[in-house]
DSSP file (Angstrom, degrees, kcal/mol; ACC not computed):
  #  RESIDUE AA STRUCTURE BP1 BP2  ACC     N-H-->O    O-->H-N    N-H-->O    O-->H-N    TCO  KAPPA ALPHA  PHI   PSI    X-CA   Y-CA   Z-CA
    1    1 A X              0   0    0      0, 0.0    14,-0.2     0, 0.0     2,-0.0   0.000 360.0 360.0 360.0  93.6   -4.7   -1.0    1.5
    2    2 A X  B     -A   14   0A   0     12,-0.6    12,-1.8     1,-0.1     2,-1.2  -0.329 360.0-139.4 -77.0 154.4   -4.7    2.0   -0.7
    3    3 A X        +     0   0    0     10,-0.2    10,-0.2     1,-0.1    -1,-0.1  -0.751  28.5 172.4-111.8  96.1   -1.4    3.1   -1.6
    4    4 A X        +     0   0    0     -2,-1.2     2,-0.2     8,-0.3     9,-0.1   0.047  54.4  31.0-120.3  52.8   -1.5    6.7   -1.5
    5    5 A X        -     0   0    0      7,-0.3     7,-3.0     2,-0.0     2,-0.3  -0.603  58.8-159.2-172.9 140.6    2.0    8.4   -1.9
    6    6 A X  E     +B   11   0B   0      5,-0.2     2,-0.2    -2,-0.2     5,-0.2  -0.890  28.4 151.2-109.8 127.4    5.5    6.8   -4.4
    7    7 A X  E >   -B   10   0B   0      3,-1.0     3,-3.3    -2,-0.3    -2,-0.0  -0.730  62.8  -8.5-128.5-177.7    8.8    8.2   -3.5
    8    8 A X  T 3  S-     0   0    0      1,-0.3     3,-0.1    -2,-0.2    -2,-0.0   0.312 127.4 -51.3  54.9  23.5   12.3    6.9   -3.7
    9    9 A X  T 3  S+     0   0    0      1,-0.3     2,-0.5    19,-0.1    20,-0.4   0.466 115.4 116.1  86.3  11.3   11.1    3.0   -4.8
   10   10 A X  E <   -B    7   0B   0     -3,-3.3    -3,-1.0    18,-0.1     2,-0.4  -0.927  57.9-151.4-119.6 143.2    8.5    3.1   -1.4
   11   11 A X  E     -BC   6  27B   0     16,-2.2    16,-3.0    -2,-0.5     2,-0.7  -0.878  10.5-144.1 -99.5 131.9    5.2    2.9   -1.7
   12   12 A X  E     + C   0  26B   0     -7,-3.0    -8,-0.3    -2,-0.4    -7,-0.3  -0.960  30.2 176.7 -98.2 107.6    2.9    5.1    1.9
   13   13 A X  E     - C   0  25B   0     12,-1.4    12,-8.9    -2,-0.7     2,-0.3  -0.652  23.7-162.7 -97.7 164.7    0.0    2.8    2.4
   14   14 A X  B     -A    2   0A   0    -12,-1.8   -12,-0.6    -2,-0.2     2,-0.5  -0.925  33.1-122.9-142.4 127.5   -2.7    3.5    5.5
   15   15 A X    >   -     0   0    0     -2,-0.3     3,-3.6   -14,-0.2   -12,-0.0  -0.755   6.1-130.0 -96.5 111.1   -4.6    0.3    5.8
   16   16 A X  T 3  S+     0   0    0     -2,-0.5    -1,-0.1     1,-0.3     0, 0.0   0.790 111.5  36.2 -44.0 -54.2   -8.6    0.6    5.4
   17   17 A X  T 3  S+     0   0    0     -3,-0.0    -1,-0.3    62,-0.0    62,-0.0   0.259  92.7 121.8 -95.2  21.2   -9.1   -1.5    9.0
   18   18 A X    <   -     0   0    0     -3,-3.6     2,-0.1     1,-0.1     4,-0.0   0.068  60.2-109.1 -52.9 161.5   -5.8    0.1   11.1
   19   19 A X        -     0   0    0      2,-0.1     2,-0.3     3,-0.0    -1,-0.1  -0.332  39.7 -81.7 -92.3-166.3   -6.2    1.9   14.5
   20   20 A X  S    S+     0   0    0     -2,-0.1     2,-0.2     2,-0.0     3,-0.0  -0.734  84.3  89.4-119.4 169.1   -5.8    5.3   15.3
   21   21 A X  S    S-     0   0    0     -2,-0.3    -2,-0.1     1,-0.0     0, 0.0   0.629  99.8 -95.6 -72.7 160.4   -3.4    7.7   16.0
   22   22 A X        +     0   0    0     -2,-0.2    16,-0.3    17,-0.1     2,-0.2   0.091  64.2 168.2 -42.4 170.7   -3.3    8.4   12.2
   23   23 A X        -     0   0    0     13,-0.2     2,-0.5    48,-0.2    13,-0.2  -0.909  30.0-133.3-171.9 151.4   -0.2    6.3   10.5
   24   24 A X  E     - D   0  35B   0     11,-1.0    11,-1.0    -2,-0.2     2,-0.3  -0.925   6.2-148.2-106.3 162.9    1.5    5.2    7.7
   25   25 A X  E     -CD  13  34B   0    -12,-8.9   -12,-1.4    -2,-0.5     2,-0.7  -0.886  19.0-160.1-102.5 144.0    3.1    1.9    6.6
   26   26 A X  E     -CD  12  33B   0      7,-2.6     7,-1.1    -2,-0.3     2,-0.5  -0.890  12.6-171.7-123.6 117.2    6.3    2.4    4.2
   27   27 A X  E     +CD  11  32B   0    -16,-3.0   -16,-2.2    -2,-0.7     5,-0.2  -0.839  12.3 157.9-111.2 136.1    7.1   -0.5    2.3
   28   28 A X        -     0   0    0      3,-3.1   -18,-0.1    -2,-0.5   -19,-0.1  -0.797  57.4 -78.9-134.8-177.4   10.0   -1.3    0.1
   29   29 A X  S    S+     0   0    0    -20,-0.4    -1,-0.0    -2,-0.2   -20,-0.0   0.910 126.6   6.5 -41.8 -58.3   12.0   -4.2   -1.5
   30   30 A X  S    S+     0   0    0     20,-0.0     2,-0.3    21,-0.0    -1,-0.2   0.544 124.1  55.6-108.2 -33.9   13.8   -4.9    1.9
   31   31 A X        +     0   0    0     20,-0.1    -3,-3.1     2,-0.0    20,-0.2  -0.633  41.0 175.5-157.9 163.0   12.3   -2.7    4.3
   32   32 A X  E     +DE  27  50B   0     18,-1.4    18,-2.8    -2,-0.3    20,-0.4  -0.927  10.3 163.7-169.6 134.5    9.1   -1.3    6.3
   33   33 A X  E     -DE  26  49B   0     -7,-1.1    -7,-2.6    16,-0.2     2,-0.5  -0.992  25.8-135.1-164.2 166.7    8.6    1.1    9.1
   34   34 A X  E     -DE  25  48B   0     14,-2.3    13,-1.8    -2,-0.3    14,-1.2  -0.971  17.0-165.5-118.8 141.9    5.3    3.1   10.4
   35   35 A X  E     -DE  24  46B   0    -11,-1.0   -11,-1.0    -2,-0.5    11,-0.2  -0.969  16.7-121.5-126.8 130.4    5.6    6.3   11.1
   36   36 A X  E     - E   0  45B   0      9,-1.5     9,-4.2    -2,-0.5   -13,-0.2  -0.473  10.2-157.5 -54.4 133.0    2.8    8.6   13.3
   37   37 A X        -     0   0    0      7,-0.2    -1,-0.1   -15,-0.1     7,-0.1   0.432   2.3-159.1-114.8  -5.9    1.5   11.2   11.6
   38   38 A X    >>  -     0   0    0    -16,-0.3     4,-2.7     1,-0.1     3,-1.0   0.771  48.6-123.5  30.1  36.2    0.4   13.4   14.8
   39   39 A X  T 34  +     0   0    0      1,-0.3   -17,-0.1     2,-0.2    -1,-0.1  -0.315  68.0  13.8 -56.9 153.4   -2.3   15.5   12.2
   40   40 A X  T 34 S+     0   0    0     -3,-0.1    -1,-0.3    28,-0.0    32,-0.1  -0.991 133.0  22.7-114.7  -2.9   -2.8   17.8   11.4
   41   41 A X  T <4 S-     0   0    0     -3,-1.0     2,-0.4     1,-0.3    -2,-0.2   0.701  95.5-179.5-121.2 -23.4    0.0   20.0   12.3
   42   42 A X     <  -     0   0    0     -4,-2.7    -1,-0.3     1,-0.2    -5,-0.0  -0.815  55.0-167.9  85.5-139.2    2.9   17.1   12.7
   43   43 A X        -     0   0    0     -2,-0.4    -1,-0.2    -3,-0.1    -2,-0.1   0.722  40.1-128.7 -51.7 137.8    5.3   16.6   13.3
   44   44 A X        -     0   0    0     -7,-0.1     2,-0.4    17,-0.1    -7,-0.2  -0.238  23.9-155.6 -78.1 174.8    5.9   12.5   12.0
   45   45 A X  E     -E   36   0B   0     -9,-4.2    -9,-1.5    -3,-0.0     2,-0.4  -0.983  15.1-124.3-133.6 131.6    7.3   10.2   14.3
   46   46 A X  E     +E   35   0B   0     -2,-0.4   -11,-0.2   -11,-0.2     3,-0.1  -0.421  36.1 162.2 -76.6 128.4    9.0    7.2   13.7
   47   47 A X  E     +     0   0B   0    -13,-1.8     2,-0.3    -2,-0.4   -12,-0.2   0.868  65.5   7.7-128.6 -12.1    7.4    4.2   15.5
   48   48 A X  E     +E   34   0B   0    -14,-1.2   -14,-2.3     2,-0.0     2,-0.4  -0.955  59.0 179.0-134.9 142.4    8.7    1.1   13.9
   49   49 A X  E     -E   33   0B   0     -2,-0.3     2,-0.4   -16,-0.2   -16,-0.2  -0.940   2.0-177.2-147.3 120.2   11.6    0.6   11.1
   50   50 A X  E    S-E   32   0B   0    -18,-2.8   -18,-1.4    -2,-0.4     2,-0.3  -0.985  79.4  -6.8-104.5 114.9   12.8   -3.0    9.6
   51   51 A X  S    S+     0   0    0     -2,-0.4   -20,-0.1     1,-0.3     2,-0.1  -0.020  98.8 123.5 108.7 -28.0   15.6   -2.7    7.2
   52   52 A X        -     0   0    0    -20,-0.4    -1,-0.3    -2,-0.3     2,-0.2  -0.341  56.5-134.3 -66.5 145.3   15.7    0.9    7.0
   53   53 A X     >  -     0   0    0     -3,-0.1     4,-2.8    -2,-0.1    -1,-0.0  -0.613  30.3-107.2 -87.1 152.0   19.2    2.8    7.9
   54   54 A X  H  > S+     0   0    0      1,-0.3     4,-1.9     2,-0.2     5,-0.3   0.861 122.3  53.1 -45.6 -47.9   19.0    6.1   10.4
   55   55 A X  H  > S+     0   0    0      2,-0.2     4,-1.9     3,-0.1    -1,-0.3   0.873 104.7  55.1 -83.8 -25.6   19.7    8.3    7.6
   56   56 A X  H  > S+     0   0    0      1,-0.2     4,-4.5     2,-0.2     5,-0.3   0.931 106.6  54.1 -47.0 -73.6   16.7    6.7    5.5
   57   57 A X  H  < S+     0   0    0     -4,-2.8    -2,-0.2     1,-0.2    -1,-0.2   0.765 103.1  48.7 -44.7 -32.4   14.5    7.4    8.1
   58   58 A X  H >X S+     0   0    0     -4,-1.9     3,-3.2     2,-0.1     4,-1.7   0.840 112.6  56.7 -69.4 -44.7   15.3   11.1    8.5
   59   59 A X  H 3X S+     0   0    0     -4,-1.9     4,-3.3    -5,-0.3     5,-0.3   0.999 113.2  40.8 -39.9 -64.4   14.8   11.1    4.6
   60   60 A X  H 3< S+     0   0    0     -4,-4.5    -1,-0.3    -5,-0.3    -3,-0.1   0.392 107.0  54.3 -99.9  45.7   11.7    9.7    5.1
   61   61 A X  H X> S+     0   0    0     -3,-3.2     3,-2.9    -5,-0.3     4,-1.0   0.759 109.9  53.6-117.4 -71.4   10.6   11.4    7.8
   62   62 A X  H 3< S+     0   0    0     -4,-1.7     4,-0.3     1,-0.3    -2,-0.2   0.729 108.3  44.6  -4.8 -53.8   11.3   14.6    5.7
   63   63 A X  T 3< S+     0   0    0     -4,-3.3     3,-0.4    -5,-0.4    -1,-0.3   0.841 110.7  58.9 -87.9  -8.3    9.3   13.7    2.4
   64   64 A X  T X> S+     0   0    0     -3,-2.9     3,-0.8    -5,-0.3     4,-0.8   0.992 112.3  48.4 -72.5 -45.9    6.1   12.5    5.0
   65   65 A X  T 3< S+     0   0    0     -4,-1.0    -1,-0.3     2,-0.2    -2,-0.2   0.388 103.1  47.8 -13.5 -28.6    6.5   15.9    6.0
   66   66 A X  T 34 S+     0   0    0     -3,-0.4    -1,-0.2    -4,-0.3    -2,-0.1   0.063 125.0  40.9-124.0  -2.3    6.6   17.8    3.0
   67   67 A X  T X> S+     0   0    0     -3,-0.8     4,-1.7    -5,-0.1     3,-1.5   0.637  78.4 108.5-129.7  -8.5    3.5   15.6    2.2
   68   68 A X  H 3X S+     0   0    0     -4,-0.8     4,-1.3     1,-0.3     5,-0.2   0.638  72.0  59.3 -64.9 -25.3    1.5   15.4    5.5
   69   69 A X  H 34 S+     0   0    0      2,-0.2     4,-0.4     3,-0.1    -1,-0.3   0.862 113.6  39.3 -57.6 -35.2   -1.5   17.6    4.6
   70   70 A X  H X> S+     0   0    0     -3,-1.5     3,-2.4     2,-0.2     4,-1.2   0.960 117.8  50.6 -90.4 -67.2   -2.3   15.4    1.9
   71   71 A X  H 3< S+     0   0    0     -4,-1.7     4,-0.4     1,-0.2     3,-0.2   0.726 118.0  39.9 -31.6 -34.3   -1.3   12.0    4.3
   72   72 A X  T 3X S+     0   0    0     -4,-1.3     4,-0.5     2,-0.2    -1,-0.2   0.362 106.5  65.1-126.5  -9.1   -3.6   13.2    7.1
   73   73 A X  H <> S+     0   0    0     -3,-2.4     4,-0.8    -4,-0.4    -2,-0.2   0.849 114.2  34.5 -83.3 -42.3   -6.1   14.3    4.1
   74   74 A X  H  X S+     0   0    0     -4,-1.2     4,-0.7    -3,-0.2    -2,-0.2   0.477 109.3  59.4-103.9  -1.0   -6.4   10.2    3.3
   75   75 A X  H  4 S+     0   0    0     -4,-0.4     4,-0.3    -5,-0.3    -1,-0.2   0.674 109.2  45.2 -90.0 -14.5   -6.1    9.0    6.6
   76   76 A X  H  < S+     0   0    0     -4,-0.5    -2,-0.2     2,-0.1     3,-0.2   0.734 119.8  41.7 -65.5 -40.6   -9.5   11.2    7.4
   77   77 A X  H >< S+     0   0    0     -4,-0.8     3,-0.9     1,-0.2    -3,-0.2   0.922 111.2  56.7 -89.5 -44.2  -11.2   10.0    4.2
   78   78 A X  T 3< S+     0   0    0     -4,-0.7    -1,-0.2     1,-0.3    -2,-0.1   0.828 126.7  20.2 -55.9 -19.7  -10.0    6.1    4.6
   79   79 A X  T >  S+     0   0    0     -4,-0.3     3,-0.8    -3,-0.2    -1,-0.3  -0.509  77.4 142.7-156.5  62.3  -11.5    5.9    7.8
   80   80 A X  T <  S+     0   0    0     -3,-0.9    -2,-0.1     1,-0.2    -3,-0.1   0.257  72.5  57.6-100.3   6.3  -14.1    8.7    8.0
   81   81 A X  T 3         0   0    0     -4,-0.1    -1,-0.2     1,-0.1    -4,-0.0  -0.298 360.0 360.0-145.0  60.8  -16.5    6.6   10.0
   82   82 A X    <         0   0    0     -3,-0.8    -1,-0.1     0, 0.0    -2,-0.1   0.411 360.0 360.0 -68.1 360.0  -14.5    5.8   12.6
């Protein structure tokens, strides 16, 4: 489970043997949620959230945004023989 983006104390993992549509997992001390990453063009989508509050979740729907060419870059290469 490569961990391939840090903000705010969360680590964005994409898990080598996951399904598709693309995704990430966001894991923190307390909290986890997956969000869809609908590459290449976006937008992400929240599809499960434990622990997170409403306004976290637009936060971090914001910075997967602001990162999603590069998320949708490792969810191609993590699983490029699909």
């Amino acid at each position: 489970m490569p961990t391939v983006l840090r903000f705010d104390g969360l680590r964005v993992v994409i898990y080598f043997n996951d399904h598709r549509p693309g995704h990430v997992h966001l894991i923190g001390a307390d909290c986890e949620a997956v969000f869809e990453l609908n590459c290449p063009e976006g937008p992400v989508a929240l599809r499960e959230s434990y622990g997170f509050t409403t306004r976290q979740q637009r936060r971090v729907a914001e910075q997967l945004t602001g990162s999603l060419s590069l998320l949708c870059d490792a969810w191609e290469r993590i699983h490029e023989s699909d």
